[in-house]
C-alpha positions in Angstrom: -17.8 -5.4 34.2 -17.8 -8.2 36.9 -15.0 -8.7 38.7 -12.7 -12.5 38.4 -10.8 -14.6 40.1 -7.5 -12.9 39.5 -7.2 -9.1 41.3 -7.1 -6.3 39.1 -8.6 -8.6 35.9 -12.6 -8.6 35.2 -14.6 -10.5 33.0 -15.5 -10.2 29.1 -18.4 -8.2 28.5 -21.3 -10.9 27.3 -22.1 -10.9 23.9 -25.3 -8.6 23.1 -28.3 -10.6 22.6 -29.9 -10.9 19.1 -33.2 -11.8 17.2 -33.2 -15.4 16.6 -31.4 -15.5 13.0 -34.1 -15.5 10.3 -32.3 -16.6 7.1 -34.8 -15.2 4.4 -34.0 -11.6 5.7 -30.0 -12.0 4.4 -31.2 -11.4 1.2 -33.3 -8.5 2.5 -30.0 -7.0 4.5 -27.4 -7.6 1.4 -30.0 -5.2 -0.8 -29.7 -2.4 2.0 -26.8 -2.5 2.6 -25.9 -2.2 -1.2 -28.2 0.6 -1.4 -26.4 2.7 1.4 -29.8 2.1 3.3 -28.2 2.4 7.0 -31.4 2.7 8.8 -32.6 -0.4 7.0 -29.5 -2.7 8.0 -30.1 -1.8 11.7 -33.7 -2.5 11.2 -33.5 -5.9 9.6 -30.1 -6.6 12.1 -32.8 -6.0 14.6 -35.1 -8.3 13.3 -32.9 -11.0 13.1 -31.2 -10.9 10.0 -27.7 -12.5 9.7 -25.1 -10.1 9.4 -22.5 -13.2 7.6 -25.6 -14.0 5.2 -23.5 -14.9 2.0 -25.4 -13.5 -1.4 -24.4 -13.5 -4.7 -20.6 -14.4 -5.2 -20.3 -15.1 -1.7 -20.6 -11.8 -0.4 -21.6 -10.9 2.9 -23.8 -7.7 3.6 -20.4 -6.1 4.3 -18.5 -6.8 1.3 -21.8 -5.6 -0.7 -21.6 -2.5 1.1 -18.1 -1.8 -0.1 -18.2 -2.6 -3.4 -21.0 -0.3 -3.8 -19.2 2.4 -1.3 -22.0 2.6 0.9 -20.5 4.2 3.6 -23.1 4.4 5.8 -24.1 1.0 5.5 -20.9 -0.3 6.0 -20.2 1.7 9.0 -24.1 0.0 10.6 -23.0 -3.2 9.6 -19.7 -3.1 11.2 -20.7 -1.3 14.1 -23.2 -4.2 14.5 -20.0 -6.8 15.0 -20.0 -7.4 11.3 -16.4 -9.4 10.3 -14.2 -7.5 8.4 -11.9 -9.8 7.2 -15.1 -12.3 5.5 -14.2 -13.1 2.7 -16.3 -13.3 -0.9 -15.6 -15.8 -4.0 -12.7 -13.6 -5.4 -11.1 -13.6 -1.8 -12.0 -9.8 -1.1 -13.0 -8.7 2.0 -14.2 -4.9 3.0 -10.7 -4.3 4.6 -8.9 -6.0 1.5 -11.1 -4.1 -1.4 -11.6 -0.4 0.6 -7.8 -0.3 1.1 -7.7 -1.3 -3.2 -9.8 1.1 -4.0 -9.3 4.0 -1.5 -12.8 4.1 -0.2 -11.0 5.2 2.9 -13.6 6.2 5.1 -14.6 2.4 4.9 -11.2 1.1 5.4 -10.6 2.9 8.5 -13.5 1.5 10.1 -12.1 -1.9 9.2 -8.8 -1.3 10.1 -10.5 0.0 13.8 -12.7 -3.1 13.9 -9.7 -6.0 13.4 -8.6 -6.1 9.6 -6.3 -8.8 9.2 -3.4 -6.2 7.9 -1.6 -9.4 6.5 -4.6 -11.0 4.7 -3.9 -11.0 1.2 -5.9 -11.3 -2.1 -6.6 -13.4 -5.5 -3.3 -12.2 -6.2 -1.8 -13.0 -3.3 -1.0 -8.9 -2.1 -1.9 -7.0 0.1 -4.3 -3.9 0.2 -1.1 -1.8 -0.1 0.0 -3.5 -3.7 -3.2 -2.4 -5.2 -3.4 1.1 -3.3 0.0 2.0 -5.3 -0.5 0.8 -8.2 -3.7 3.2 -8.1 -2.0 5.9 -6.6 -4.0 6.8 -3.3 -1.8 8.2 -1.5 -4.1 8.8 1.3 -4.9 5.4 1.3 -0.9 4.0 1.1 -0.6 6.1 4.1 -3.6 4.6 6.2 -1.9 1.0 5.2 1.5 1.8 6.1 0.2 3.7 9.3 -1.9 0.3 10.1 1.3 -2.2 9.8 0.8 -3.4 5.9 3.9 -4.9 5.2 5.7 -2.6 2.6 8.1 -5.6 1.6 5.0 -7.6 0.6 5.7 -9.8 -2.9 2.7 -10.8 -4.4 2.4 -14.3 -6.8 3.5 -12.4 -9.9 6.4 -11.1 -7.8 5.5 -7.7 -7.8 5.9 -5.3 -4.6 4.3 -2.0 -3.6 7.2 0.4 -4.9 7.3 -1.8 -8.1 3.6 -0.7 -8.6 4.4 2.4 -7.4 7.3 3.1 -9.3 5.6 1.6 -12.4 2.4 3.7 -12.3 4.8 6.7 -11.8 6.9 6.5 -14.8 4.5 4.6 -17.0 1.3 5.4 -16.5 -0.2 2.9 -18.9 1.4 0.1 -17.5 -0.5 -2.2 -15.8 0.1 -5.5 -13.4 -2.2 -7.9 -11.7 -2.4 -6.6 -8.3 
């Protein structure tokens, strides 16, 4: 990196150049990315395609990816400068619904790559809420670990111990997360 004015500080890296954006591939990237095609994201990144594209319910290439745990697809896109904390029309992101549904290998890669640890959901919660009231423990740890707020209340007042204390003893009892 260059050096600046100020000793000892250097300049930002520039930003890597792309493609010209060509809008009629998003469609092209949010199919590849929801079929775990990881070769095919960098190849239509590559040719321009728009890694904040917004498909179907809002979701961007990412999100797509991680409701269809398409690891390796998630891991191009992100490593590509895709944003992790885009959000779709039921206010998931990757970070928000990998750390719900203990796809962890994709919420580490968020959480690497600037998750917003206090973004919340539909709900208003946190990733952690829903992570207990599944039970991924793994995953509870990653959020804890990461700086999820463990005192978190959610809109219907609920916490992560209550859904972890309510999965525990009851397992048929569910909340809104």
């Amino acid at each position: 990196m260059p050096p600046v004015d100020r000793p000892g500080a250097f300049a930002a890296e520039p930003p890597p150049v792309r493609a010209s954006r060509d809008p009629a591939l998003g469609p092209q990237l949010v199919q590849a990315a929801s079929a775990d095609d990881a070769e095919g994201v960098r190849e239509l990144i590559a040719g321009g395609a728009d890694l904040e594209f917004r498909g179907d319910r809002d979701r961007t290439p990412l999100i797509a990816a991680t409701k269809n745990r398409a690891s390796a697809a998630a891991r191009a896109l992100i490593e590509a400068g895709a944003d992790v904390n885009a959000k779709d029309d039921m206010e998931d992101s990757a970070y928000l619904y990998a750390g719900a549904e203990g796809i962890d290998d994709i919420l580490e890669l968020t959480l690497r790559h600037g998750a917003d640890v206090r973004s919340v959901n539909r709900y208003g919660g946190t990733a952690l809420i829903p992570a207990c009231e599944h039970g991924y423990l793994g995953t509870v740890r990653l959020l804890i670990d990461a700086g999820v707020d463990v005192d978190h209340v959610n809109e219907p007042g609920w916490t992560a111990m209550h859904e972890a204390s309510s999965t525990e003893t009851d397992p048929s009892a569910t909340s809104e997360s």
